[in-house]
One Martini backbone bead per residue (centre of mass of N, CA, C, O) as a GRO file, in nm:
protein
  107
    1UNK     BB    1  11.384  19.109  20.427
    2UNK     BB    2  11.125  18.940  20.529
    3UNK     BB    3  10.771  18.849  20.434
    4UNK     BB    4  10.708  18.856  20.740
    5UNK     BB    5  10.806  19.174  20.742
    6UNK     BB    6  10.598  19.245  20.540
    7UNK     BB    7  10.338  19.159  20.684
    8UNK     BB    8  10.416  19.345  20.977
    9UNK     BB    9  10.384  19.602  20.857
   10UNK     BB   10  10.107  19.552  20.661
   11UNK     BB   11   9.945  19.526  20.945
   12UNK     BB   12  10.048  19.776  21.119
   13UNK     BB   13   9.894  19.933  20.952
   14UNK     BB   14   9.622  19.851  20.920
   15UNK     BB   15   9.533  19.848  21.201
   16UNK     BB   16   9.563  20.100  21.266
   17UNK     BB   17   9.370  20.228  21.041
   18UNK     BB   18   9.125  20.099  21.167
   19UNK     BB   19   9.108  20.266  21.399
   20UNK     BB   20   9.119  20.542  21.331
   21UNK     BB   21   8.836  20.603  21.237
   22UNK     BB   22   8.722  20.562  21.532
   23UNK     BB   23   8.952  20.828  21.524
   24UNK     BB   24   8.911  21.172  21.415
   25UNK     BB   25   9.060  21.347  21.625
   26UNK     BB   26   9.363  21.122  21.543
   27UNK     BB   27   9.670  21.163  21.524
   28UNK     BB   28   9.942  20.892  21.375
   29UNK     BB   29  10.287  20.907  21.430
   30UNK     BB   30  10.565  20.813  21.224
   31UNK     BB   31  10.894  20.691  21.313
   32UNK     BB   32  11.183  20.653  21.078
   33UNK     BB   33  11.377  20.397  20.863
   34UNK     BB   34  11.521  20.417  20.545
   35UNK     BB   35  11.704  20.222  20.296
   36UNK     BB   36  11.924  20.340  20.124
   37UNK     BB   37  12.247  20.362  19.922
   38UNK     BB   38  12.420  20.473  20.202
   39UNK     BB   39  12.179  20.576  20.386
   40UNK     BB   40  11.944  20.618  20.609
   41UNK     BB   41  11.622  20.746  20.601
   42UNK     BB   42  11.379  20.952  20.751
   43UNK     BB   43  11.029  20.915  20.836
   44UNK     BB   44  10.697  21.046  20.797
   45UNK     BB   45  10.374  20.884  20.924
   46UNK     BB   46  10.040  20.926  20.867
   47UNK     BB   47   9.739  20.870  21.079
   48UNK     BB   48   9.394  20.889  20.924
   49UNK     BB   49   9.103  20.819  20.893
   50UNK     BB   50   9.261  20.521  20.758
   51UNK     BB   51   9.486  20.641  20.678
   52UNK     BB   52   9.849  20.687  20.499
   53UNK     BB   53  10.075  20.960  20.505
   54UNK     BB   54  10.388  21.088  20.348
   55UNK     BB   55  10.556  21.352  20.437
   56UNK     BB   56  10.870  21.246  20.306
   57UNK     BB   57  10.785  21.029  20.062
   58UNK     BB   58  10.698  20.842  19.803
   59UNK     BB   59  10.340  20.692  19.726
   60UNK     BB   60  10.149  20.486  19.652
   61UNK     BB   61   9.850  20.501  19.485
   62UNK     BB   62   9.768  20.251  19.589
   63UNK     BB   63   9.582  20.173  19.903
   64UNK     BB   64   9.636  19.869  19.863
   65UNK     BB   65   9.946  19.978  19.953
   66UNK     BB   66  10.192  20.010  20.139
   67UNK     BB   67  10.346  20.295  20.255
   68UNK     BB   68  10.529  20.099  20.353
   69UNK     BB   69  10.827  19.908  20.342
   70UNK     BB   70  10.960  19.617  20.435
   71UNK     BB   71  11.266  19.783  20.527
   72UNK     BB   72  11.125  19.948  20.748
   73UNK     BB   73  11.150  20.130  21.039
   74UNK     BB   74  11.001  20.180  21.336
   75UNK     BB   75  11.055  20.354  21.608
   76UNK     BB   76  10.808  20.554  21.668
   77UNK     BB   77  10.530  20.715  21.811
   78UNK     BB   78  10.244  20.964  21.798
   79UNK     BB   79   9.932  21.103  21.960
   80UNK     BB   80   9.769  21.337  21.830
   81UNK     BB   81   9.563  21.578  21.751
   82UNK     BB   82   9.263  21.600  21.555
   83UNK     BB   83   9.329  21.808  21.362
   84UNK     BB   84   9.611  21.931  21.210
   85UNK     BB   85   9.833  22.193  21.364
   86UNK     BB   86  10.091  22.329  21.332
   87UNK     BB   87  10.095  22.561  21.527
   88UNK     BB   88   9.924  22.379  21.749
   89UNK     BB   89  10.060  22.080  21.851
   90UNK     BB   90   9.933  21.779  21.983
   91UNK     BB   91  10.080  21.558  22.229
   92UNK     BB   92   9.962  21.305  22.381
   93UNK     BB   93  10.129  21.070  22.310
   94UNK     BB   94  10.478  21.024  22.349
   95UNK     BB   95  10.729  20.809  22.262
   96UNK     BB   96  10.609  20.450  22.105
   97UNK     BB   97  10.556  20.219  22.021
   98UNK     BB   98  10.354  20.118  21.761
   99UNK     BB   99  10.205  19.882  21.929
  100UNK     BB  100  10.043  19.997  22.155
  101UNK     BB  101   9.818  20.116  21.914
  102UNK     BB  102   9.647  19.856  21.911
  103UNK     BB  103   9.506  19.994  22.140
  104UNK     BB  104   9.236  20.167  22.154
  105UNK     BB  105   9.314  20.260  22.459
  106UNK     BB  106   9.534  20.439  22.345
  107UNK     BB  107   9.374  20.687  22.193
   0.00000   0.00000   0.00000
């Protein structure tokens, strides 16, 4: 991919990161492929109170490097309710482009 499309994935983490913030009730899963050396991998990206944390893959310790590569695809997002309980996982909206959640009033 090109520098516009890693600039378009790090700007699109930063904002979601930004708003999650303003929402600490809400966590954004990000599900998606990341390219491997024989096929895509699927990962899954939480963001929570302004941090994006990979539970699939490992991210750089530098927060201010995006926790995907310039090359991931994201698939769709999902709303849930927050903080997570595993056992009582709460999808408030959802699955949706993860553009959708760019607008602070849909989360």
């Amino acid at each position: 991919m090109t520098d516009a499309a890693s600039a378009s994935i790090a700007a699109l983490l930063a904002a979601l990161e930004t708003i999650s913030r303003e929402r600490p009730d809400r966590v954004l899963r990000l599900v998606g492929l990341l390219p491997g050396p024989a096929e895509d991998e699927p990962f899954e990206l939480l963001i929570f109170r302004g941090f994006s944390s990979s539970i699939t893959h490992p991210t750089a310790f530098d927060p201010d490097q995006p926790a995907l590569p310039e090359s991931a695809r994201i698939t769709a997002a999902e709303l849930l309710a927050g903080p997570l309980n595993p056992s009582d996982e709460r999808i408030l909206a959802g699955p949706l482009p993860a553009e959708t959640f760019l607008d602070p009033g849909a989360w």
